[in-house]
Every structure is written in C-alpha cells, then in structure tokens.
C-alpha positions as protocol buffer text, in pm:
chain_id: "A"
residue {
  index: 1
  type: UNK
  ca { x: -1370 y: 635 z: -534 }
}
residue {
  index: 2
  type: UNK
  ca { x: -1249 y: 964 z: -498 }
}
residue {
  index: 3
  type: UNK
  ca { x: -1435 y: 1034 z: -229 }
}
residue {
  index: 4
  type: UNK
  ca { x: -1224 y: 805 z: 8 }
}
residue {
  index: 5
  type: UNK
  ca { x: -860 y: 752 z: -138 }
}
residue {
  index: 6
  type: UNK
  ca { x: -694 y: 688 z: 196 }
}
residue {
  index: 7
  type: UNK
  ca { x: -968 y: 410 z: 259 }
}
residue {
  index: 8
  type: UNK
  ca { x: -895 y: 276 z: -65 }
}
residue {
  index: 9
  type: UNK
  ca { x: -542 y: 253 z: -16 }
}
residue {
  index: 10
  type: UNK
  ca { x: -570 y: 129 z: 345 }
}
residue {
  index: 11
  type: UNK
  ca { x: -798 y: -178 z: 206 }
}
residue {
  index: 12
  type: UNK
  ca { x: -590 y: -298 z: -116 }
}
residue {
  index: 13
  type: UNK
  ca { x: -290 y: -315 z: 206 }
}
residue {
  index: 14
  type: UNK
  ca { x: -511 y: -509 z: 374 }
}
residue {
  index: 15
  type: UNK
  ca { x: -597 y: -747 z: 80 }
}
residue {
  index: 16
  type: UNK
  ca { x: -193 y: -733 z: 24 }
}
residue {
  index: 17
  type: UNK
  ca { x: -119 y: -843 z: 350 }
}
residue {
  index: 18
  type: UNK
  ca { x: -432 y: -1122 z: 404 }
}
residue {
  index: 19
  type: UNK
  ca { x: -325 y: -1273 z: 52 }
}
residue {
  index: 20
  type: UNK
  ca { x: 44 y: -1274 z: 126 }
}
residue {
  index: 21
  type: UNK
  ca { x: -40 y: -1484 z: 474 }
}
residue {
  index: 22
  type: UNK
  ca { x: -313 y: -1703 z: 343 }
}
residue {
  index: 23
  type: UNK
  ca { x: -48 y: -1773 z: 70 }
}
residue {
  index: 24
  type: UNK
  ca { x: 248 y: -1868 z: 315 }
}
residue {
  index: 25
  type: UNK
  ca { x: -51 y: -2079 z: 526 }
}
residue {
  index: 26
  type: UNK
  ca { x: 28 y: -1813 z: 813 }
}
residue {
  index: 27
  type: UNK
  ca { x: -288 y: -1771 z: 893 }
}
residue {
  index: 28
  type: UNK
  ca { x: -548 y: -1526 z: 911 }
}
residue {
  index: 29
  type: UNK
  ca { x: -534 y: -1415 z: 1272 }
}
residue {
  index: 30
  type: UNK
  ca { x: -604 y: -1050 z: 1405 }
}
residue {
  index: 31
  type: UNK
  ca { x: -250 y: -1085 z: 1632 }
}
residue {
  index: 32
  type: UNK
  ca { x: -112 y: -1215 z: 1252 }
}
residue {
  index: 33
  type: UNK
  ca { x: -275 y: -965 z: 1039 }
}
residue {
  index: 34
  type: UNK
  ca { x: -132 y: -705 z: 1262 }
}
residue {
  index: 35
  type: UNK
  ca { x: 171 y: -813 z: 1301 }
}
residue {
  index: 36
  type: UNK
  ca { x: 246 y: -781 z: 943 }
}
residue {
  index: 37
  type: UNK
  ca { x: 28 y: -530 z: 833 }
}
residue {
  index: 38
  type: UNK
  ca { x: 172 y: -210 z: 1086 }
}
residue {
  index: 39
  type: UNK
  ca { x: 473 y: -157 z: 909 }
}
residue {
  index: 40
  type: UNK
  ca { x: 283 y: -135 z: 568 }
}
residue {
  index: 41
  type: UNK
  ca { x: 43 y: 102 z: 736 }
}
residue {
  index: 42
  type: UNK
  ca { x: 305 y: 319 z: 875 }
}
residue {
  index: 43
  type: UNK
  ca { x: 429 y: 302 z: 557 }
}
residue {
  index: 44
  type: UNK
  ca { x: 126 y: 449 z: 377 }
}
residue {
  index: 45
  type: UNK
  ca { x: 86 y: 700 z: 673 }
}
residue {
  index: 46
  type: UNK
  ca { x: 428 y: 880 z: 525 }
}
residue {
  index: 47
  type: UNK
  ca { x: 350 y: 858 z: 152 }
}
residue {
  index: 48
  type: UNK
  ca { x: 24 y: 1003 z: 206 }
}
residue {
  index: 49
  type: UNK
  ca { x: 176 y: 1317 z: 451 }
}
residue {
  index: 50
  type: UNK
  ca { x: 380 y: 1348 z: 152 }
}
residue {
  index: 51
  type: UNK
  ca { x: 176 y: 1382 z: -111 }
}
residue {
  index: 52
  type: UNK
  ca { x: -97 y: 1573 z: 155 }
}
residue {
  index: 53
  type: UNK
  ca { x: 139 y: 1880 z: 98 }
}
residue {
  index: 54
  type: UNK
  ca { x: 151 y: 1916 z: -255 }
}
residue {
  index: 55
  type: UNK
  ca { x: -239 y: 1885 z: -376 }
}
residue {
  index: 56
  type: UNK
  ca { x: -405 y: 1746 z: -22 }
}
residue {
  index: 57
  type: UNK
  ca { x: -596 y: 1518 z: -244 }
}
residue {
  index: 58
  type: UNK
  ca { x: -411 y: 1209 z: -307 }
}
residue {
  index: 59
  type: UNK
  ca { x: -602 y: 1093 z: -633 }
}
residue {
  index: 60
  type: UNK
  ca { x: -349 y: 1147 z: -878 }
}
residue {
  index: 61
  type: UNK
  ca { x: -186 y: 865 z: -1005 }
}
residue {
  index: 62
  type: UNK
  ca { x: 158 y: 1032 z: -913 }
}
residue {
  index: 63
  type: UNK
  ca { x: 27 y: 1060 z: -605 }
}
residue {
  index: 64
  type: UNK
  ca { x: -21 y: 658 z: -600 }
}
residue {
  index: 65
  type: UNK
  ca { x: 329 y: 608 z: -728 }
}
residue {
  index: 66
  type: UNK
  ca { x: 492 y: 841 z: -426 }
}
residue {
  index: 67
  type: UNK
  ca { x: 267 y: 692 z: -238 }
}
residue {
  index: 68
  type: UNK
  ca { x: 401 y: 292 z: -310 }
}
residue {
  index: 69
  type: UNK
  ca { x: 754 y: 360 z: -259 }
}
residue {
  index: 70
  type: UNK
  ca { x: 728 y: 552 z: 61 }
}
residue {
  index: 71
  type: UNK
  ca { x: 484 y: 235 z: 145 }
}
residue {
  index: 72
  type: UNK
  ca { x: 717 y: -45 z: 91 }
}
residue {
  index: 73
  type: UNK
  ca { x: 1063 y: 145 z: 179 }
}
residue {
  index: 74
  type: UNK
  ca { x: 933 y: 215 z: 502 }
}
residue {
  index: 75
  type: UNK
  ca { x: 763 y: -119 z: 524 }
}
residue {
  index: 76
  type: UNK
  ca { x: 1083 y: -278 z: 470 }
}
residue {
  index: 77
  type: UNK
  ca { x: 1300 y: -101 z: 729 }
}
residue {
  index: 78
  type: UNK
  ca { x: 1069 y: -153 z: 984 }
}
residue {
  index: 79
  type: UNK
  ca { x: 1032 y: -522 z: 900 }
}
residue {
  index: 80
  type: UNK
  ca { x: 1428 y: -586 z: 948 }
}
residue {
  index: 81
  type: UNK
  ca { x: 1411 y: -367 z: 1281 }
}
residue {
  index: 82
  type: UNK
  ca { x: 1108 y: -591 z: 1384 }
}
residue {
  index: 83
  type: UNK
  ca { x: 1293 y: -910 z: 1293 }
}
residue {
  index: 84
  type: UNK
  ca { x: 1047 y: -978 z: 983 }
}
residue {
  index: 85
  type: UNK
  ca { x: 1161 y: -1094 z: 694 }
}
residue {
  index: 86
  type: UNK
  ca { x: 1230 y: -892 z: 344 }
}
residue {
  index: 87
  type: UNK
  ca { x: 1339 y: -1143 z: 98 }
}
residue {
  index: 88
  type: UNK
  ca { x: 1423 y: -962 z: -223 }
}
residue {
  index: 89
  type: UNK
  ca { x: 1120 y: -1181 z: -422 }
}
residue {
  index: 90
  type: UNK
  ca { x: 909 y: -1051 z: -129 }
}
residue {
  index: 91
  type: UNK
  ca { x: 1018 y: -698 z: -211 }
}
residue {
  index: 92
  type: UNK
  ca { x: 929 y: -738 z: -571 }
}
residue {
  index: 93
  type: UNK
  ca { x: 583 y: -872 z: -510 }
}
residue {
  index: 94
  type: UNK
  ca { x: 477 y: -599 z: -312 }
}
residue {
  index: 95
  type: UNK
  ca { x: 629 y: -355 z: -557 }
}
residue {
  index: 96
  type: UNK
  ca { x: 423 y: -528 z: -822 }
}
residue {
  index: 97
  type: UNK
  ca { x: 102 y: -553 z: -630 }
}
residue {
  index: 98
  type: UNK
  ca { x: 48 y: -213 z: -464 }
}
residue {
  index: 99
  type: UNK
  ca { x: 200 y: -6 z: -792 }
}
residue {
  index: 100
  type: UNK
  ca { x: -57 y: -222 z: -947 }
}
residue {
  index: 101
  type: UNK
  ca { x: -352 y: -133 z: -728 }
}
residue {
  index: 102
  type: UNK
  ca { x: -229 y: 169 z: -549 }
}
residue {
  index: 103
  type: UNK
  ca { x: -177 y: 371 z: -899 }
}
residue {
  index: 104
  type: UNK
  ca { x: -415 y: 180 z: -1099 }
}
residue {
  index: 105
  type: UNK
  ca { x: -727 y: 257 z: -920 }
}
residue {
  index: 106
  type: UNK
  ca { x: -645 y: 643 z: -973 }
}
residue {
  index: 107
  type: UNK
  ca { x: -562 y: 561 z: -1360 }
}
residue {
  index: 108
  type: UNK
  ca { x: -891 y: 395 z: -1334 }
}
residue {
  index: 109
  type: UNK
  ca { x: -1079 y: 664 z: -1154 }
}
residue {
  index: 110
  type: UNK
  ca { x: -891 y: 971 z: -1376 }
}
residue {
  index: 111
  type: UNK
  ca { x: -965 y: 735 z: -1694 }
}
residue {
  index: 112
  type: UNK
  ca { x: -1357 y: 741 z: -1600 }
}
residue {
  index: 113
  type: UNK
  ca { x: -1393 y: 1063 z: -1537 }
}
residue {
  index: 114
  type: UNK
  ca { x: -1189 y: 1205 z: -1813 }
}
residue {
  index: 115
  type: UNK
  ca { x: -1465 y: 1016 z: -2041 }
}
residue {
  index: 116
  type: UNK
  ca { x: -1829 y: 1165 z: -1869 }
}
C-alpha cells in the first residue's frame, strides 16, 4: 500500500463518488461519474502538491488529513462554480468518509509496519 498512495487515494474518491450516486439513484454513468468526480480529483491533485513538498511521500497519516481538507474545500468551491450542489449534510459525509479512508489506510499501513 505504500507503494501506490496516490492510487489509493484516487480509488477510495472513486468509491466516494460511485456510492454517493448509486445512493441518490443518479446513476452510474461515465458522463455522471465524471461529472461529479473532477472537482474531488482536482481536489486531491492540490492536497497531494502540498504535502509532495514537505516529505514527497504522502503516507503519513498527516499527510492524509492535509490531504482531505484540501480535497473537499476545493471540491466544494468548484461544485458551487459548476452549479453542483454542497448541502451542508453533503459536506459532512464526505468529511466523514474520506478522513475515514484517506487517513485510515495510512494509520493502517504505519500500524502494520510499526509491528513486523
């Protein structure tokens, strides 16, 4: 897992954004997917230039933290410019679920190799 953080990040956005339209029956379209996925991927494009510059890694769980807010800040703009929506339960929920997966697969990964 710490071979490929960015892919790992990239794919629990992906699993954010397909659960979050099969949820709201929105479909699970490749125009869809797109359509809300970009500005989370933009998002996560920033947060990881940002943590790139202080240990070019992006494993640490820090790193997953900066790496969530940057995410859905940015995601959120750009989803208001773009005419989305950005309820404030919406907001919450992907707060929850990216901190949760975007920081807990590093705990995860630092947790099992701090034990071999």
């Amino acid at each position: 897992m710490k071979k490929y953080p960015l892919a790992i990040d990239v794919l629990f956005i992906v699993l954010f954004v397909g659960i979050g339209r099969s949820a709201h029956r929105h479909g699970i379209t490749l125009s869809g997917m797109a359509s809300t996925l970009w500005p989370f991927a933009a998002g996560l494009a920033v947060g990881w230039l940002s943590t790139w510059r202080r240990h070019h890694t992006g494993t640490a769980p820090l790193d997953g933290l900066v790496i969530v807010v940057f995410t859905v800040a940015l995601a959120m703009v750009l989803r208001v410019v773009s005419g989305q929506g950005t309820a404030v339960a919406f907001i919450i929920v992907a707060l929850a679920f990216l901190t949760l997966f975007l920081v807990g697969w590093r705990l995860l990964t630092r947790e099992i190799l701090r034990r071999r």
